[in-house]
N, C-alpha and C positions, 0 to 999 in steps of 0.2 A: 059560198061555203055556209051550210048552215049552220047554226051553232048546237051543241050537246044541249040537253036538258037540264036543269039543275039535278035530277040524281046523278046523273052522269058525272057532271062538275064534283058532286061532294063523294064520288066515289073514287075519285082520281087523287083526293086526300091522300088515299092510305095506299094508292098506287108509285106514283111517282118516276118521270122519265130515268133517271139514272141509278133507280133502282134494279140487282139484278141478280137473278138466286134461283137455283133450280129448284123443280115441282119436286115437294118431297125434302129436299134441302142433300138431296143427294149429292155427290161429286159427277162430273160429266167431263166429257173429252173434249179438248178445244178441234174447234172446227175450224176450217177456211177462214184467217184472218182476214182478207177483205180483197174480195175479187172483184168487188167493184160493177156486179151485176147488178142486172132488175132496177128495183126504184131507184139506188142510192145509183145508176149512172144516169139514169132519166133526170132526175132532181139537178142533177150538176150542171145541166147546160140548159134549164130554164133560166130565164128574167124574171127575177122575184118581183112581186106585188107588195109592197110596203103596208097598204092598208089591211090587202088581205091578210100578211103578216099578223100582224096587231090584230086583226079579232080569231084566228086561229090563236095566237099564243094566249088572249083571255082563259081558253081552255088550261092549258099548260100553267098561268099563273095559280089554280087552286092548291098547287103544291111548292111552284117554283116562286111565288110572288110575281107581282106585278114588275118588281125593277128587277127578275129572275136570277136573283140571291140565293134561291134555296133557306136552309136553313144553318145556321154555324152548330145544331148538336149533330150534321149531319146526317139527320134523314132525308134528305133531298139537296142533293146537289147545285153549287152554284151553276148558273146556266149561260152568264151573263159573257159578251167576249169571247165565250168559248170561239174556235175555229169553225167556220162553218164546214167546211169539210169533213169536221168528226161529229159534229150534230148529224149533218145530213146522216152519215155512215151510221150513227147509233141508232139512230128513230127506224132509217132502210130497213134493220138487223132484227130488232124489235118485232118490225114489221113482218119480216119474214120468218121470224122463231129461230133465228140464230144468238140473239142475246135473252136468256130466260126472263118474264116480268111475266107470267100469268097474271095478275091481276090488271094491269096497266093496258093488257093485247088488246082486248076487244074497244080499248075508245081508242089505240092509237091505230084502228084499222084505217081504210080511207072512205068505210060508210057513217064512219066518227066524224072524221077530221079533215079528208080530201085527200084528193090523190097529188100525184110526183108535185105539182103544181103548189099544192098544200107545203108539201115538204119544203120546196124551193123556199117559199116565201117565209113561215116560222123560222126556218134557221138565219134564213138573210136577218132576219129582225133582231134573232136574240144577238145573234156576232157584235150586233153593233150595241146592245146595249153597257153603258159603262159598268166597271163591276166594282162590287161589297169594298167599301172602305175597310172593314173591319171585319176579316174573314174569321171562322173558328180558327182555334190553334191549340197544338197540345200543351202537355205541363213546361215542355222550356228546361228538361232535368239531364238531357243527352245528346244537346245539340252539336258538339265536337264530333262526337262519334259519328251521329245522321250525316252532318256536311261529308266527311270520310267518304260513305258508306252512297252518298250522293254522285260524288265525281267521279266514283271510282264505277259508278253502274247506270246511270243515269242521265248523264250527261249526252251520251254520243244520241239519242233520241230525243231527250224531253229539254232540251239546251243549257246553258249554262247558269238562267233565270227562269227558271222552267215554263220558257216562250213556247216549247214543240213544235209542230210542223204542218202548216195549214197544205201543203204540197206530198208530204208524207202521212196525211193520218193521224199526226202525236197529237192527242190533246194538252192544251195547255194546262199545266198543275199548278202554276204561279196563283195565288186568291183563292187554292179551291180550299173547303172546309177540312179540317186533321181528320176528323171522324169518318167525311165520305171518301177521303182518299184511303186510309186506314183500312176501311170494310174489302172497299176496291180491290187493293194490293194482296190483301188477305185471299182474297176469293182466286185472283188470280194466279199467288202463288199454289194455292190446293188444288187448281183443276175447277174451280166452281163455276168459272165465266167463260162461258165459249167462245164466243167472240175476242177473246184475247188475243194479243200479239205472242207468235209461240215463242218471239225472241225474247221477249219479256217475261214468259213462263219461264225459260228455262236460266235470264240472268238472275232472278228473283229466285230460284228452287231451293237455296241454301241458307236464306233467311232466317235465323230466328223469330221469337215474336221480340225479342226486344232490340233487336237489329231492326224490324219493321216499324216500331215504334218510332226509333231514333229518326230514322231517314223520312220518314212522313211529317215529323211533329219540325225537323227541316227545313221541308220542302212549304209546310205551310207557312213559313215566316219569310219566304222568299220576296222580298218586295215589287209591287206589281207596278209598272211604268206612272207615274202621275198623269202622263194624259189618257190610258187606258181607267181612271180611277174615276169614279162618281165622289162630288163633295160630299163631306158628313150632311144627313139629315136629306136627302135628295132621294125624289118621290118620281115615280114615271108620269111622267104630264102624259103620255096618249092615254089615260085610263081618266084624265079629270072628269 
């Protein structure tokens, strides 16, 4: 795999994998939640490559960091532990213009970054890395209400410690950032993200915003298993 060029790299700044937003900023139609075609079934029954991992996700760290944190204001999503099953599916999606990211498209093609192959192995890599001691979190002012508002809608997919489902698709929201689940949930209640779960559209459609609030600021205080957890201050050694 060859590597991106540095503008490439500094343009995938203000790109960012789990960013996602229509051209225009329009509302759009959810489409085929996940058929599980094309790359994301090819990607699934490779044997990922470890190393190739590692310098494919080099690319991916200019936004995601090297211990793939993201950011806790939320402009880039933690990446770390995710499921690889829902990486594989978001990068696929990406790939084929089912999840909007115009900027992000052309390095995450596979004359970027590699093909099914490519896929395989980044996601193998980041699944395993530990994640964010210390995720973002909201203000902490309507936590009663969010827990409510969690069990009562949330639960039957994204589990009772919001584990989700490496066998189902659910990403796990346990450690993710208030801010990137927040925009997320938002989009997906409007229509704005295609690639949504339409079950999730339609349990989310009644929301408020300070009902959305509650239940994200939540889910981000959910604590996340200690052996899934990287020690404070802990640096990615494949990058020394």
């Amino acid at each position: 795999m060859k590597k991106l060029t540095a503008i490439v790299a500094v343009t995938l700044l203000s790109a960012g994998f789990g960013s996602s937003v229509s051209a225009g900023g329009q509302v759009t139609n959810v489409s085929d939640w996940n058929t599980g075609e094309g790359e994301q079934s090819v990607a699934m029954k490779l044997t990922p490559d470890r190393e190739n991992g590692i310098e494919v996700y080099e690319v991916c760290s200019a936004c995601h960091l090297l211990e793939g944190w993201g950011m806790t204001n939320g402009t880039f999503p933690q990446l770390a532990g995710q499921h690889k099953n829902v990486l594989i599916k978001q990068l696929a999606d990406i790939r084929a213009l089912n999840r909007d990211n115009p900027t992000m498209y052309p390095f995450a093609l596979p004359e970027s970054i590699g093909d099914e192959q490519a896929i395989a192995d980044v996601t193998d890599y980041i699944a395993k890395l530990p994640m964010n001691p210390n995720n973002g979190k909201g203000a902490g002012d309507n936590l009663a209400h969010g827990e409510k508002l969690y069990k009562e809608n949330c639960v039957q997919c994204h589990g009772e410690i919001g584990e989700g489902s490496q066998e189902k698709f659910y990403p796990k929201i346990q450690g993710q950032h208030y801010a990137y689940m927040l925009r997320q949930f938002e989009w997906i209640r409007d229509g704005k993200r295609r690639n949504a779960n339409p079950d999730m559209v339609k349990q989310i459609a009644g929301f408020s915003d300070d009902d959305m609030k509650a239940v994200i600021d939540y889910t981000s205080r959910i604590p996340v298993p200690k052996e899934d957890v990287a020690p404070v201050g802990w640096m990615n050694p494949d990058y020394n």
